[in-house]
C-alpha positions as CSV (number, residue, x, y, z in Angstrom):
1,X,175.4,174.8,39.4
2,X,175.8,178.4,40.3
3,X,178.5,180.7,40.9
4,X,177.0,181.1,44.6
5,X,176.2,177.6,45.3
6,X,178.3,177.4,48.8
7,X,176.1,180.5,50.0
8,X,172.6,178.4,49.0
9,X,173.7,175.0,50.3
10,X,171.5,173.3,52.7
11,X,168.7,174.9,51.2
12,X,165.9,172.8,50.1
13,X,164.7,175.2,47.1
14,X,167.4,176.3,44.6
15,X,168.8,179.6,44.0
16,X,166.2,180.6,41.4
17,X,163.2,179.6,43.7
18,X,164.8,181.6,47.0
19,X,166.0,184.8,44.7
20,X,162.1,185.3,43.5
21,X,160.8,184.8,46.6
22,X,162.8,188.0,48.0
23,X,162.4,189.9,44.7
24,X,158.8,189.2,45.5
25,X,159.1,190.7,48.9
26,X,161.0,193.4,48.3
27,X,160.0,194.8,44.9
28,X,156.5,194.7,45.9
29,X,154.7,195.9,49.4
30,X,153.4,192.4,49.7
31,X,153.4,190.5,53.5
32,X,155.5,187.0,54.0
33,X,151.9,185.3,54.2
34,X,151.3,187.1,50.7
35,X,154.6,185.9,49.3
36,X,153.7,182.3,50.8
37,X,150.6,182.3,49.1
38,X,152.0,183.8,45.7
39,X,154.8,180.7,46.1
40,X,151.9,178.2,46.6
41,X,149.9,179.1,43.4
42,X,153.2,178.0,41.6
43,X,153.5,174.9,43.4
44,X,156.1,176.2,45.8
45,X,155.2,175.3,49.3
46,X,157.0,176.9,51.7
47,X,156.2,178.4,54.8
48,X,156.0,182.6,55.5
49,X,158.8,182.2,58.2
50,X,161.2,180.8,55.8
51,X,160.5,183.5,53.4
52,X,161.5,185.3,56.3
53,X,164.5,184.0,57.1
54,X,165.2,184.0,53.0
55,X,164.5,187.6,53.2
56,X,167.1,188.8,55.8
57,X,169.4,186.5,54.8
58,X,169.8,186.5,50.7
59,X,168.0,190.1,51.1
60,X,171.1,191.6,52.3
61,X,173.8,189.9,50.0
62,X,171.9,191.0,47.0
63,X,171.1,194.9,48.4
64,X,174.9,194.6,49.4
65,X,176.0,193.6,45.8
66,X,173.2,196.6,44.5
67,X,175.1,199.3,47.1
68,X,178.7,198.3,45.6
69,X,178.0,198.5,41.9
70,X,175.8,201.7,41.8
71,X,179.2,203.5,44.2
72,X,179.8,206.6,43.0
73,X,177.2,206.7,40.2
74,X,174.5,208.4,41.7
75,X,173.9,211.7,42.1
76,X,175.5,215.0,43.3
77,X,172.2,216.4,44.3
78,X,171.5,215.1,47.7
79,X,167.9,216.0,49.4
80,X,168.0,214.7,52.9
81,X,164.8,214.3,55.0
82,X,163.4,212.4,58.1
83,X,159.7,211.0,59.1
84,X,158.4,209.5,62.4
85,X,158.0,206.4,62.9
86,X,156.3,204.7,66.3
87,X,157.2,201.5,67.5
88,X,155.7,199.9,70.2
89,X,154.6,203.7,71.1
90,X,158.1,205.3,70.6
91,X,159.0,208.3,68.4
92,X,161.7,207.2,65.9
93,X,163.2,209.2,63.0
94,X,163.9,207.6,59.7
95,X,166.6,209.8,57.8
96,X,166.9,209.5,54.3
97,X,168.6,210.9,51.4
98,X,168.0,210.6,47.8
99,X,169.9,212.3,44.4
100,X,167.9,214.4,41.8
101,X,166.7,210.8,40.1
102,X,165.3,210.1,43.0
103,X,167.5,207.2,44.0
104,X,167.9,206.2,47.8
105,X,171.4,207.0,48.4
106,X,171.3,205.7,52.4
107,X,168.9,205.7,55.4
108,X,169.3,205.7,59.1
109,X,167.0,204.9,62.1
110,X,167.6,207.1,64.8
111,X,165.9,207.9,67.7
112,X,166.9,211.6,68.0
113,X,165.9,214.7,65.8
114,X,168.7,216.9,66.4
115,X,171.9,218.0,64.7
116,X,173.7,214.9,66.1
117,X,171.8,212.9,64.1
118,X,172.0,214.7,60.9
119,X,175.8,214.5,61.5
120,X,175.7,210.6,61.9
121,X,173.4,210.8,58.6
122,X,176.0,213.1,56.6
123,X,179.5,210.8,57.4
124,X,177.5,207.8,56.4
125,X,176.4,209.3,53.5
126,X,180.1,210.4,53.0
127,X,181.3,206.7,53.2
128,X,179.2,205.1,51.3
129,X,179.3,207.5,48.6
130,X,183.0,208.5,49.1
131,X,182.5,212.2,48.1
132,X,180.8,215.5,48.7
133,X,177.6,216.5,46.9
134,X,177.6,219.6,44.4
135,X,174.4,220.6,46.5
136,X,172.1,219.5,49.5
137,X,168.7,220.5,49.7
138,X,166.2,220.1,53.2
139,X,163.2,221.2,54.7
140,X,163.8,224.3,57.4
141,X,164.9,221.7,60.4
142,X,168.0,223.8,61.2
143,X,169.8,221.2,62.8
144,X,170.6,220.3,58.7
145,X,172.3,223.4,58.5
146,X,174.8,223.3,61.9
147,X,175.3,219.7,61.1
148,X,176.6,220.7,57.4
149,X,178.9,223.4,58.4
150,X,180.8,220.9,60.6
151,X,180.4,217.7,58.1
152,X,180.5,219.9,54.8
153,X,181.6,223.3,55.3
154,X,181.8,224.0,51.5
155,X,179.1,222.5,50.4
156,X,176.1,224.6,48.9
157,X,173.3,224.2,51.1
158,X,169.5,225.2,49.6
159,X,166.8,225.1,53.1
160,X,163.3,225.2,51.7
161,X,160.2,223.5,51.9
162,X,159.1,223.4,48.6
163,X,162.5,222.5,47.5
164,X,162.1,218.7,48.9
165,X,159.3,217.1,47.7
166,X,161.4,214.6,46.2
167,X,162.8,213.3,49.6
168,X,159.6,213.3,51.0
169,X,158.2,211.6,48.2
170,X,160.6,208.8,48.9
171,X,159.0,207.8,52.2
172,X,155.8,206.5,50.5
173,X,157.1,202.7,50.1
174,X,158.0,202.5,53.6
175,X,155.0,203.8,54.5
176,X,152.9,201.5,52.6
177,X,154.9,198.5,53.7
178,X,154.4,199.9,57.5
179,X,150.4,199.5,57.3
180,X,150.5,196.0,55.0
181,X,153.4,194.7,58.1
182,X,151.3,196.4,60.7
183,X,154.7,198.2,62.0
184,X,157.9,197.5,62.5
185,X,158.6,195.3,65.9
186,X,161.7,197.2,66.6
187,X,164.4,199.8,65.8
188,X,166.5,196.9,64.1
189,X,163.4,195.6,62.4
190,X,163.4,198.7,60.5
191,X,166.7,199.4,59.8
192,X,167.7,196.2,58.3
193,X,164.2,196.3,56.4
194,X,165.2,199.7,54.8
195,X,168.4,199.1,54.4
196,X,167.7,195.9,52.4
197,X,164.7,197.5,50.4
198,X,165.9,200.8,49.1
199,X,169.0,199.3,47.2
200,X,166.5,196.8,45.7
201,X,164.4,199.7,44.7
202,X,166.8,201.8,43.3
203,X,167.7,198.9,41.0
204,X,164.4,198.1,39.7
205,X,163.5,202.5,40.4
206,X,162.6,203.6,36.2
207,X,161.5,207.1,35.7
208,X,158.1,206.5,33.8
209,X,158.3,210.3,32.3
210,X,160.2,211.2,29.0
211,X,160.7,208.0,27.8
212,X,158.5,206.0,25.4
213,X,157.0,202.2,26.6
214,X,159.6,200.5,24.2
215,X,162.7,202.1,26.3
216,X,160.8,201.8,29.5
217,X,160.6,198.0,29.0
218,X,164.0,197.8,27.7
219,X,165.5,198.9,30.9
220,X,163.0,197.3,33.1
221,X,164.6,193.5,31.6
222,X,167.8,195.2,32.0
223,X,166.9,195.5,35.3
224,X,165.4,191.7,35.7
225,X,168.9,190.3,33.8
226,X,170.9,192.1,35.9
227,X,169.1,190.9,39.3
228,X,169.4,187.3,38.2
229,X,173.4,187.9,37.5
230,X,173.5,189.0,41.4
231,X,171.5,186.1,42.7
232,X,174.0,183.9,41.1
233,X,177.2,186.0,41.1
């Protein structure tokens, strides 16, 4: 019996079965009919909607868990960025910032690209990481720079294209999961899809460059022991 077996009660897989299914979706930019299928050639039949409903569900407790322990230990480099999205033919903006690892320190959905926005970005970011950044780095959208003298006054502020690559690198899984989904269904679609996914990613995120294959698999079963300790904890 597992720690969490209140919060898996009345389900008709156990908690090992339910937690791979959503590593599954998550770790990988696989569909819920992909996940059903990868399920079934295990001898796990279960239908896509209920990998669904596993998703959003045990999705969130586990990103929530992720988002708690990694507070405060990312780092103090923030690059901030935003992309388009459409959704049923409407501009959105996804805002995102990452640190200098390239770690996905929050995201927003908003619908505006303006300095209000980069404000709401800036106090969330300021909550959930519950300090200021030793520097933040954007592209030339100048509504970074008015929002940051009222959020962050004394923060050093670096505005340069080239400069961001990171941030904008860190789009790319969203991206790919948009085509394999064949685009999000609504603004809340994609903000609780992001919001589960990137602390998933950040736990299983290791930087391939500088380390040899030994260390590299080393942390990636860190990793894997340390996502079965929060699917049970």
């Amino acid at each position: 019996m597992t720690d969490r077996e209140p919060f898996y009660r009345r389900h008709r897989f156990p908690a090992d079965v339910i937690a791979h299914a959503v590593w599954l979706y998550f770790r990988f930019p696989l569909s819920l009919r992909m996940v059903e299928d990868l399920l079934a050639a295990r001898g796990i039949i279960v239908s896509h909607q209920t990998v669904g409903l596993w998703a959003e569900k045990f999705g969130r407790t586990f990103a929530n868990e992720i988002r708690r322990r990694s507070s405060g230990r990312l780092g103090d480099k923030w690059h901030l960025d935003e992309a388009v999205v459409s959704i049923r033919g409407k501009k959105h903006w996804l805002w995102r910032a990452v640190d200098q690892d390239g770690f996905v320190l929050d995201v927003l959905v908003q619908s505006r690209r303006n300095a209000q926005a980069a404000k709401r970005l800036m106090r969330k970011l300021l909550k959930g990481q519950g300090r200021l950044p030793r520097v933040m780095i954007t592209d030339k959208l100048q509504s970074y720079g008015a929002a940051k003298r009222e959020i962050m006054p004394g923060v050093e502020h670096r505005s340069h294209k080239g400069l961001n690559n990171r941030a904008e690198s860190s789009h790319q899984p969203v991206r790919r999961r948009e085509r394999i989904m064949q685009r999000f269904k609504s603004r809340r679609h994609l903000q609780c899809f992001v919001s589960i996914h990137d602390p998933i990613a950040n736990l299983f995120h290791i930087p391939r460059h500088d380390i040899t294959s030994c260390h590299h698999r080393e942390l990636r079963a860190e990793a894997m022991s340390l996502w079965a300790k929060i699917a049970r904890a």
